[in-house]
N, C-alpha and C positions, 0 to 999 in steps of 0.2 A: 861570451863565456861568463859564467856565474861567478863572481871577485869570491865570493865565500866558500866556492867549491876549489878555490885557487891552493888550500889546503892538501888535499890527495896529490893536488900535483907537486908538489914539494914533497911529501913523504914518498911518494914515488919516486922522486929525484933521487932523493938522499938513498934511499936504500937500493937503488942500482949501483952506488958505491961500493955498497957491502953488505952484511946483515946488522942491525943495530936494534938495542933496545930503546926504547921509549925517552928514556931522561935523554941517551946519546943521541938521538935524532932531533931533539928540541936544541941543546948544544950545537949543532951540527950547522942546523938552519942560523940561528945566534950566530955563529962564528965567518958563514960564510956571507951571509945578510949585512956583516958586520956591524952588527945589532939592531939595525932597521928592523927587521922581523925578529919577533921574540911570544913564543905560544905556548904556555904551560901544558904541563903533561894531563894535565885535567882535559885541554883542547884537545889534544892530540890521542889520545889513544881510544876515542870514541868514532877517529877517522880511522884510524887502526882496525878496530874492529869491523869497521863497515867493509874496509877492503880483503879485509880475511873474508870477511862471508862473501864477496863477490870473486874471493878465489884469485883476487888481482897478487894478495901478499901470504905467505904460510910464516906461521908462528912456532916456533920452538923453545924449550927452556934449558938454560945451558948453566949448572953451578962455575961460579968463578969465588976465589976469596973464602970458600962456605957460603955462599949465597946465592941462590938460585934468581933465573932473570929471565925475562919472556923477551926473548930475541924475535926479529922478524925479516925475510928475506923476500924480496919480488921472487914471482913465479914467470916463469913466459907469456902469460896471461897478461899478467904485472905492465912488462916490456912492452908489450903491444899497447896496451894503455896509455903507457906513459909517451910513448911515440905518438900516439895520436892526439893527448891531452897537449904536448909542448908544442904542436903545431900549431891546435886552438889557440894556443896563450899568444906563440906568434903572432897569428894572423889579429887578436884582438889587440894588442898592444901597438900594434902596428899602424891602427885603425883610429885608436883612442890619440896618438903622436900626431899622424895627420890631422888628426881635429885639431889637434894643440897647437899645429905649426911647428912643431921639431920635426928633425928629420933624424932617422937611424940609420 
């Protein structure tokens, strides 16, 4: 698996959570990372876009405060995806451990 496409699989994570806009999903990964992973929203929502147009995520705008916000939720598409991306990740981390000599 591609370490740099390791991205969508994380935003695919997180927003099977819920739906979340862009800053909260960078937060999100921060928090649960516990700060090992940190991707500005610069990174991030250029992977965003990509998975809207593959139909994986749908986007919506939802005013909160007076301030409008481009929220994003997995589709069932999404799910399927993501099912199949964290299996990759498994089987590759799995793989890279054993070379390393840890055992999971």
């Amino acid at each position: 698996m591609n370490l740099k496409g390791s991205l969508s699989l994380l935003l695919l994570h997180i927003l099977s959570l819920g739906p979340s806009h862009g800053y909260g999903i960078a937060k999100e990964i921060k928090r649960i990372s516990q700060g090992t992973l940190e991707f500005a929203e610069g990174t991030i929502y250029p992977t965003l876009h990509d998975l809207e147009k593959q139909g994986l995520i749908e986007a919506y705008d939802e005013e909160i405060n007076g301030r409008t916000r481009r929220y994003y939720k997995l589709t069932s598409a999404g799910q399927a995806a993501l099912n199949q991306e964290r299996a990759e990740w498994q089987q590759f981390s799995l793989g890279v451990n054993r070379i390393l000599g840890e055992t999971v």
